[in-house]
C-alpha positions as CSV (number, residue, x, y, z in Angstrom):
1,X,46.4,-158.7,26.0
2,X,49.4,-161.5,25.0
3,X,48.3,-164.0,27.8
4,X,51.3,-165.6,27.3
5,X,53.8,-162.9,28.1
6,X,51.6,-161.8,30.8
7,X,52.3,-165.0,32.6
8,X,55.7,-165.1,32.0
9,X,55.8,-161.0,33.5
10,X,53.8,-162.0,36.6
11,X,56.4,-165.1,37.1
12,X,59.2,-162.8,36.7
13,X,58.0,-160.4,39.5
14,X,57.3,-163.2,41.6
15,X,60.6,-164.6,41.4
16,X,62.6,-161.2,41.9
17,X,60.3,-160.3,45.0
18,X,61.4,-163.7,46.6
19,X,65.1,-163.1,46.0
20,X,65.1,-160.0,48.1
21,X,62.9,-160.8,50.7
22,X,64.7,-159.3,53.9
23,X,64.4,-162.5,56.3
24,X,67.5,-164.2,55.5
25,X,69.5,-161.2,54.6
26,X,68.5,-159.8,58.4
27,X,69.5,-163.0,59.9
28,X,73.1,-163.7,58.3
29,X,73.7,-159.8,58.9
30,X,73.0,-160.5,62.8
31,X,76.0,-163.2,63.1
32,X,78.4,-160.6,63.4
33,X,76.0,-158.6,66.3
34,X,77.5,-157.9,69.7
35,X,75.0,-157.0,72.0
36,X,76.7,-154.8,75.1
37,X,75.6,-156.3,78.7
38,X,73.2,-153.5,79.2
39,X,69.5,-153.7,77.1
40,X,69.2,-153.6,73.3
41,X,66.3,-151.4,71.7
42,X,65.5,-152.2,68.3
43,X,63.8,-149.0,66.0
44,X,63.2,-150.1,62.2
45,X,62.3,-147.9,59.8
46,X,61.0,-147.9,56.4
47,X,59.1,-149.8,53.8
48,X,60.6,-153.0,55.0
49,X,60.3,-152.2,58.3
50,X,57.5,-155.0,59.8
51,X,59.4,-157.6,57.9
52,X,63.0,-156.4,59.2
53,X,61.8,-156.2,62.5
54,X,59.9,-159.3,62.4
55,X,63.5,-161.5,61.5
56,X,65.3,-159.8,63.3
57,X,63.4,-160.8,67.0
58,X,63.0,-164.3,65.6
59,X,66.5,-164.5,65.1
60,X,67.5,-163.0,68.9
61,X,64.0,-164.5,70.4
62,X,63.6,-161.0,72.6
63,X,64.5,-157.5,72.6
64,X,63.9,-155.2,75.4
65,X,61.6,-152.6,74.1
66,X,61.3,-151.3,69.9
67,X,59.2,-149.7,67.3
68,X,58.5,-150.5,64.1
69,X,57.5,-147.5,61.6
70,X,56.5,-148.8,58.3
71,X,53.9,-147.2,55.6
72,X,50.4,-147.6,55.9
73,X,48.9,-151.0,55.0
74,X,52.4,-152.9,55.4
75,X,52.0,-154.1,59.2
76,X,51.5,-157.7,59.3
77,X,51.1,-158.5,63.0
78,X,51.8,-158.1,66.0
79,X,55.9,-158.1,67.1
80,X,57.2,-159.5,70.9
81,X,57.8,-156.3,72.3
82,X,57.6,-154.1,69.6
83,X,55.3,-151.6,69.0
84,X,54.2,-151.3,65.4
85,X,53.2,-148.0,63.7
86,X,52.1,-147.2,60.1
87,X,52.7,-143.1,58.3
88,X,52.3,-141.5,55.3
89,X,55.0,-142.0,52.2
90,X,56.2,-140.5,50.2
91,X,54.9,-137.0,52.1
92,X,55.5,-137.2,55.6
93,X,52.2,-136.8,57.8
94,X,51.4,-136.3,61.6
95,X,51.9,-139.9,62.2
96,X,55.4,-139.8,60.7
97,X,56.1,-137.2,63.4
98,X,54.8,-138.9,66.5
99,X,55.9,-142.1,65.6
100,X,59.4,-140.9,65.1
101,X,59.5,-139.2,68.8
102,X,58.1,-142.3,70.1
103,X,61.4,-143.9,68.8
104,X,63.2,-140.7,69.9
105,X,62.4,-141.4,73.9
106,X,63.1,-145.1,73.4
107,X,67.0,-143.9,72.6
108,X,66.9,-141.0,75.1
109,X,69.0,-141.3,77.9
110,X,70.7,-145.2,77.0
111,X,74.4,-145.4,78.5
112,X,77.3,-147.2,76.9
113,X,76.5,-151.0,78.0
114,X,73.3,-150.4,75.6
115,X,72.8,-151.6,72.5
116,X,70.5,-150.0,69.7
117,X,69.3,-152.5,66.5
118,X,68.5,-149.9,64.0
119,X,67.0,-151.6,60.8
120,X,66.6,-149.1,57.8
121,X,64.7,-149.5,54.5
122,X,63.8,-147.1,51.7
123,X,61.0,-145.0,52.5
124,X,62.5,-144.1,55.6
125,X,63.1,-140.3,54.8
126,X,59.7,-139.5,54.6
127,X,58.3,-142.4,57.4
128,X,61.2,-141.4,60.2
129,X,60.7,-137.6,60.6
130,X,60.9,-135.0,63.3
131,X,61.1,-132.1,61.5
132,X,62.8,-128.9,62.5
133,X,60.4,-126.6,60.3
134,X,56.7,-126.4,60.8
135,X,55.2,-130.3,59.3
136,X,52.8,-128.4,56.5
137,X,56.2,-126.6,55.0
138,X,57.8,-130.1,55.5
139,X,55.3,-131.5,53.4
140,X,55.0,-128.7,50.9
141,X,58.6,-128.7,50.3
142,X,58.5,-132.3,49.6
143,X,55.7,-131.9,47.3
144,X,57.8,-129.6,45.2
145,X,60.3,-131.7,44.9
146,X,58.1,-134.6,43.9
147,X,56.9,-132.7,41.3
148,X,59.5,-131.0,39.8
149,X,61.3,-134.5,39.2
150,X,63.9,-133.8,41.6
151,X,66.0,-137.7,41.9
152,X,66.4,-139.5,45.4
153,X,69.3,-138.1,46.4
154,X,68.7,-134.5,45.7
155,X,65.4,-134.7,47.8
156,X,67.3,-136.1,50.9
157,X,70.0,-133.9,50.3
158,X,67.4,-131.0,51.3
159,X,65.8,-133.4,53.5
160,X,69.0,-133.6,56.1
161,X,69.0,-130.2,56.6
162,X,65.5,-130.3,57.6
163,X,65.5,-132.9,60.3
164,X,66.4,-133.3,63.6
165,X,67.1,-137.3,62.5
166,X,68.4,-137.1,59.8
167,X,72.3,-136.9,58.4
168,X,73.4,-138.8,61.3
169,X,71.5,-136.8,63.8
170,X,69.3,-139.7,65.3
171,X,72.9,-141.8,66.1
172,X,73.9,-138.7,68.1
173,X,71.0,-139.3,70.1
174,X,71.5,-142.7,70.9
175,X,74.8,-142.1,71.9
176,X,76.7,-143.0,74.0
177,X,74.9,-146.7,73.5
178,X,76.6,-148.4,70.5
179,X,74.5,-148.8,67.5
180,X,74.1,-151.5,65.2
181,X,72.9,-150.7,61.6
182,X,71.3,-153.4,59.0
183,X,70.5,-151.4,55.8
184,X,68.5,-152.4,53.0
185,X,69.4,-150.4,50.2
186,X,66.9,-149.0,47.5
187,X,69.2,-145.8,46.2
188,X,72.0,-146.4,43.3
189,X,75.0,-147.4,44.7
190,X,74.4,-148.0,48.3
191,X,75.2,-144.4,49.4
192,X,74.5,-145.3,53.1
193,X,74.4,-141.4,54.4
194,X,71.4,-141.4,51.3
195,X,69.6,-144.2,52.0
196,X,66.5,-143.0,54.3
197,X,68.4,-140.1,54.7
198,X,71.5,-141.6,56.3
199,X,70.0,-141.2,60.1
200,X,73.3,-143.0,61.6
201,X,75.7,-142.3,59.1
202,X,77.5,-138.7,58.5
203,X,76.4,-136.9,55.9
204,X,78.7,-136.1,53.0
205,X,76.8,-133.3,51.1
206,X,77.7,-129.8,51.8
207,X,76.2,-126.5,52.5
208,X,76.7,-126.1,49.1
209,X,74.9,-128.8,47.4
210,X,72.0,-128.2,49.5
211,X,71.9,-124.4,48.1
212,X,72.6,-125.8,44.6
213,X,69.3,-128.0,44.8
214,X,67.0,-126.0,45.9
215,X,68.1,-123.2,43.5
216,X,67.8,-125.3,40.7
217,X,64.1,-126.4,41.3
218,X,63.3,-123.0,42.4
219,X,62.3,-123.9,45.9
220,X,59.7,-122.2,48.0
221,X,61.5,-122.4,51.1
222,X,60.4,-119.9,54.6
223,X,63.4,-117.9,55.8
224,X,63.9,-121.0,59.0
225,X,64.4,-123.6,55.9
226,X,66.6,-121.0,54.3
227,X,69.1,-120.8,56.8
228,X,68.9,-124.7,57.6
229,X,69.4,-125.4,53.9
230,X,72.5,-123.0,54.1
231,X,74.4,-124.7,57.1
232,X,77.3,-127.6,57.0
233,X,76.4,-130.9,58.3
234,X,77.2,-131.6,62.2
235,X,80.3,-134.3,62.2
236,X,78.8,-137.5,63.8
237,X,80.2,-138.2,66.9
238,X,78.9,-141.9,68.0
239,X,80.0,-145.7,67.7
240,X,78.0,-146.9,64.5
241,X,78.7,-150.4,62.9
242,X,76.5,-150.9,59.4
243,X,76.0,-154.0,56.8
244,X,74.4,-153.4,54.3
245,X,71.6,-156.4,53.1
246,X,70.4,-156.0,49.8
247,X,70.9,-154.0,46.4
248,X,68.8,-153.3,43.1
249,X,71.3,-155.4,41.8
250,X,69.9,-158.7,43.5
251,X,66.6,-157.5,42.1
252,X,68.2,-157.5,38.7
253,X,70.1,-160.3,38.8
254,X,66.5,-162.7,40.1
255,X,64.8,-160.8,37.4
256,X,68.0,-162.3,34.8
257,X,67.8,-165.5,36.6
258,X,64.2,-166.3,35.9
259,X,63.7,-165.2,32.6
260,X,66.0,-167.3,31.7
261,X,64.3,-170.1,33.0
262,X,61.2,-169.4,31.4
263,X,63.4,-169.5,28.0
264,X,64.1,-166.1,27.5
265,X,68.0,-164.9,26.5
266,X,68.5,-162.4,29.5
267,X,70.4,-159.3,29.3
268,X,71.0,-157.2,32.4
269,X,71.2,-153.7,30.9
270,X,72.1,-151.5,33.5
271,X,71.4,-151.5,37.4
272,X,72.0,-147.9,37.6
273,X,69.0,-147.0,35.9
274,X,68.1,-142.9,36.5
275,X,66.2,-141.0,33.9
276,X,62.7,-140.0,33.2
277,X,59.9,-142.7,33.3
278,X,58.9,-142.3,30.0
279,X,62.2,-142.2,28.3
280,X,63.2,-145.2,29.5
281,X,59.9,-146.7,28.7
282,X,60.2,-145.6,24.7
283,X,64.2,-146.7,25.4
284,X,62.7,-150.4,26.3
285,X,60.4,-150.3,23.3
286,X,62.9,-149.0,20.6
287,X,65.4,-152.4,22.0
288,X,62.7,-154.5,21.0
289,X,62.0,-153.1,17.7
290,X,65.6,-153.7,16.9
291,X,64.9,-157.5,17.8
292,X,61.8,-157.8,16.4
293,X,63.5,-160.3,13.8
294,X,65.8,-161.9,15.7
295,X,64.1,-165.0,15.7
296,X,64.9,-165.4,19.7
297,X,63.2,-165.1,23.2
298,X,64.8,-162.2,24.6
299,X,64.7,-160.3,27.8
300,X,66.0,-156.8,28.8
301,X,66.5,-155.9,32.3
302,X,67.0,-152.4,34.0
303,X,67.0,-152.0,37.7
304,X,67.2,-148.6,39.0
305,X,64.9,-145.6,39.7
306,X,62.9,-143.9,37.7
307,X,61.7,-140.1,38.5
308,X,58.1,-138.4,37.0
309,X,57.4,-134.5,36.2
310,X,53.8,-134.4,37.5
311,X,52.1,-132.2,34.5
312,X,48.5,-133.4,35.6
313,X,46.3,-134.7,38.5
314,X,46.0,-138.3,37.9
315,X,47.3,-141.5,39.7
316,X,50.0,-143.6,38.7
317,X,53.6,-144.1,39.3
318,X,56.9,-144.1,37.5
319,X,56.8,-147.8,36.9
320,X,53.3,-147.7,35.7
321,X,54.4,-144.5,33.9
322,X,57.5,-146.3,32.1
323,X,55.3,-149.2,31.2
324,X,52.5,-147.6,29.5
325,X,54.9,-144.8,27.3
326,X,56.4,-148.0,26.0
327,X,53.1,-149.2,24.6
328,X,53.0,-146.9,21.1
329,X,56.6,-148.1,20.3
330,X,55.7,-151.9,20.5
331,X,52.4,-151.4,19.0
332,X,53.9,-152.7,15.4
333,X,56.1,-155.8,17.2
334,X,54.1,-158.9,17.3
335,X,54.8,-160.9,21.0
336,X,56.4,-157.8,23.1
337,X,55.8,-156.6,26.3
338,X,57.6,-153.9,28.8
339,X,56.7,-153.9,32.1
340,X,58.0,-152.3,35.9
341,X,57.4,-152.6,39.0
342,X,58.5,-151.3,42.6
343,X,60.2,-154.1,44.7
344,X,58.5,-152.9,47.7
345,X,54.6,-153.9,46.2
346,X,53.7,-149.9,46.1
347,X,54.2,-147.9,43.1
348,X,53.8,-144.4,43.9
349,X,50.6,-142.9,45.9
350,X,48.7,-146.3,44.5
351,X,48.0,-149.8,45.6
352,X,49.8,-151.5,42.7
353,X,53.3,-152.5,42.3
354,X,53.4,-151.5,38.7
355,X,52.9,-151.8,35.5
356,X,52.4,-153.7,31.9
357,X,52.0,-153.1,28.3
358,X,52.2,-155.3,25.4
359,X,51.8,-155.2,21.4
360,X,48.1,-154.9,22.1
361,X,47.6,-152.0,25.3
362,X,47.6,-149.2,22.8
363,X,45.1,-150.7,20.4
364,X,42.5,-151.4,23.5
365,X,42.7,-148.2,24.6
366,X,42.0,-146.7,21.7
367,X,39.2,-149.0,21.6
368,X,38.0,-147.3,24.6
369,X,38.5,-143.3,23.7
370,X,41.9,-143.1,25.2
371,X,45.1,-142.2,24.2
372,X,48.5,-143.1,25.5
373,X,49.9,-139.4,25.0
374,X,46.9,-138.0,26.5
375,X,47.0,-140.7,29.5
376,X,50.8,-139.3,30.1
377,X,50.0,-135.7,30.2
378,X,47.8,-136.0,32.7
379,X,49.9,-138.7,34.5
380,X,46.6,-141.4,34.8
381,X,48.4,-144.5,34.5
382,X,46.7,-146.2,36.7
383,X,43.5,-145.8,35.6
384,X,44.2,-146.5,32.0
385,X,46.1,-149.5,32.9
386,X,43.2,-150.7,35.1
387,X,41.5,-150.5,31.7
388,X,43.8,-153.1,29.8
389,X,44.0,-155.4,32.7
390,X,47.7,-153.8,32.6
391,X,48.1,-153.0,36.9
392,X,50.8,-155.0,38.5
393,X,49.4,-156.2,41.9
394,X,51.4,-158.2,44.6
395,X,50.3,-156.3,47.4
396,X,53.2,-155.4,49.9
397,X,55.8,-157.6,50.0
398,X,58.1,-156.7,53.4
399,X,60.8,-155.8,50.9
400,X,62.2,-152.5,49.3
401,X,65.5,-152.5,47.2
402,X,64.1,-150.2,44.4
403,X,62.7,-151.3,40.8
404,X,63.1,-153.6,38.0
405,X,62.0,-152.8,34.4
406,X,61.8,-155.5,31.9
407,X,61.3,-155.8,28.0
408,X,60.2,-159.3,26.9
409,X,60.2,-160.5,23.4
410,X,59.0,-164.4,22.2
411,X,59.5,-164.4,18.8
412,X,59.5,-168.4,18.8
C-alpha cells in the first residue's frame, strides 16, 4: 500500500464528513421555526436521525414528547424527551415497523395550535415504515430491487405505494397540526417527495411509473401489492413548510476543498454521479492513466450514488465495490489511488464507510490467491479489502448526504 496516498485519502474523508455534519445546518434551519401555542412533537427519521434530533433540542432546550428512529448502532445517547430507537436498513425489519407506529400515536389526534419537527435523513424509506402489505413481502420486494440494481428513486417509487407513511401520507396524519420539515438530502437533486420516500411532501410519480418499474425488473409482487402499485398518489392535504440542509454537493465541494490543501489540483467531476459501481470505478482509473504523465498532483471528484447487481453472496458495498474494480486499471500508474465512501460511515450491509485501492491492491492480492474479477463476481469487497488494509472505517458519523468518490494522483 502507497502510505502516502493513504494518508492523504483518510484526511480527505475526514474533512468531507466534518463539512456536512448536521449540527449547524439543523440549527440555522430552526431560525425561521414558528412553533404554534399548542405542544411541538419532534419525530426524526433516518441515518442522521440521533444527530438531527440531538441539535435540534439543544437548539429549542425542550420539546414536548419525540422519537428518534435511526439505524442500528448510530444512537449516541440518551435525548431530553425523546425516545431513541434503532431498525434494520436498507430492508426494513420488525423494529422498523413498531418504531414507526410509536411515532404514528405521537401525531395522532394533534389539533391546529400544534406543532410537529419532522427531521428526515436518507435511510428513512426503509427505517420509517408501516407497511400496508404483509412486512416479509415488504422485505422481499425490497430485496429484489436491491439486487436487480434498481436506483434510489425507482425503489421509493414502488416504495410509496406500499406504505401507509409514505408519499405524503404521514403529514396527513399529523394534520391538522402544522408541520415543520428539515431535510437532509442524500438523493440527486434534492427531490424532496424522494428523499426517505417524501413522508410530508406529495408525491409526483404516477400510477404509471410505479407499473413501469416493477415491469421492468420483473417484480414478484402478491395481488394486494399489485393493485397498490397500480393506484395514483392521494393529493396531500396539510400545512407543510420544508428547508432543505445539506446536498452531495457540499460533500463534493469539502472533498475539492481539502485536496487542494493537501497539494492536489482538484477537479469536481460531476455531483450527479449514477451508474454501476464498477464502471465508474474503471471510469476513475482510465482518468488517471490519461494523467499518469502529467507531472502534477491531481484529484478527481464524483459525488453521487452508485447502484450494485448482486451476482454473488459476499459482503461489500458499492463504494467498496467502485474502489476495488478500479485497482487493475491503476495497477501500471506509479502513485494512484481511487477510493469511496458513504457519508453516512456505513457502506452497504457492512461496518465500513468504504473503500481504497492504489497502484499496489491488485498486486497483493494476487499475492494472496485472489483476484480482482473473481472478488467482483461474487461481490466480496469487503473481505478482500480487509486483505489489503483497503476498508474505509470512520464508524457512524450522525450525517447522510450520499457518497464521494475520489481518484488521487502525486506524480511529484
Amino acid at each position: 500500500m502507497n502510505t502516502s496516498l493513504r494518508t492523504d485519502a483518510d484526511a480527505i474523508v475526514r474533512a468531507s464528513i466534518r463539512a456536512v455534519l448536521p449540527d449547524e445546518a439543523v440549527a440555522r434551519a430552526l431560525t425561521e421555526y414558528r412553533p404554534g401555542r399548542g405542544k411541538t412533537v419532534l419525530v426524526s427519521v433516518g441515518k442522521a436521525a440521533w444527530q438531527m434530533a440531538d441539535a435540534a433540542v439543544r437548539t429549542l432546550g425542550r420539546v414536548d414528547a419525540g422519537i428518534v428512529i435511526t439505524k442500528y448502532h448510530h444512537v449516541m445517547g440518551e435525548i431530553p424527551g425523546v425516545e431513541c430507537c434503532e431498525a434494520g436498513h436498507p430492508v426494513p425489519d420488525e423494529n422498523s415497523f413498531a418504531a414507526s407506529r410509536r411515532a404514528l400515536s405521537l401525531v395522532s389526534g394533534l389539533c391546529r395550535e400544534d406543532s410537529v419537527l419532522f427531521l428526515l435523513s436518507g435511510g428513512g424509506s426503509a427505517l420509517f415504515e408501516d407497511p400496508l402489505v404483509p412486512g416479509e413481502e415488504l422485505q422481499d420486494i425490497t430485496k429484489q430491487l436491491l439486487a436487480c440494481g434498481a436506483d434510489i428513486t425507482e425503489i421509493n417509487t414502488i416504495r410509496k405505494r406500499l406504505s401507509a407513511v409514505k408519499g405524503g401520507k404521514f403529514a396527513a396524519k399529523c394534520a391538522p397540526a402544522r408541520i415543520f420539515s428539515i431535510v437532509l438530502s442524500d438523493i440527486l437533486g434534492d427531490p424532496l417527495d424522494m428523499i426517505a420516500s417524501g413522508p410530508a411532501c406529495q408525491d409526483s410519480t404516477s400510477r404509471e411509473d410505479s407499473l413501469a418499474v416493477a415491469d421492468k425488473y420483473h417484480l414478484s409482487l402478491s395481488e394486494r401489492a399489485q393493485a397498490l402499485i397500480g393506484l395514483d398518489p392521494p393529493v396531500l392535504q396539510a400545512e407543510v413548510t420544508t428547508r432543505i440542509t445539506g446536498s452531495v454537493r457540499e460533500l463534493t465541494l469539502a472533498a475539492a476543498a481539502k485536496a487542494e490543501a493537501l497539494g492536489y489540483t482538484p477537479v469536481i467531476l460531476t455531483d450527479q454521479l449514477c451508474c454501476e459501481a464498477r464502471e465508474a470505478g474503471s471510469f476513475l482509473a482510465s482518468i488517471l492513466r490519461s494523467h499518469a504523465r502529467s507531472g502534477k498532483r491531481l484529484a478527481y471528484i464524483a459525488g453521487g450514488e452508485t447502484v450494485v447487481h448482486f451476482t454473488g453472496n459476499g459482503l461489500g458495498g458499492r463504494n467498496q465495490e467502485l474502489a476495488l474494480a478500479a485497482a487493475p486499471g491503476i495497477a501500471s500508474v506509479p502513485n494512484a489511488a481511487v477510493f469511496s465512501f458513504g457519508s453516512d460511515g456505513t457502506d452497504g450491509p457492512t461496518d465500513a464507510a468504504g473503500g481504497y485501492a492504489d497502484s499496489d491492491t491488485e498486486r497483493e492480492l494476487l499475492a494472496k490467491g485472489l483476484r480482482v474479477y473473481e472478488v467482483l463476481q461474487n461481490n466480496d469487497t469487503y473481505s478482500a479489502l480487509r486483505e489489503t488494509g483497503g476498508l474505509i472505517m470512520t464508524g457512524p458519523t450522525g450525517t447522510n448526504v450520499n457518497d464521494v468518490s475520489v481518484a488521487l494522483l502525486r506524480n511529484d
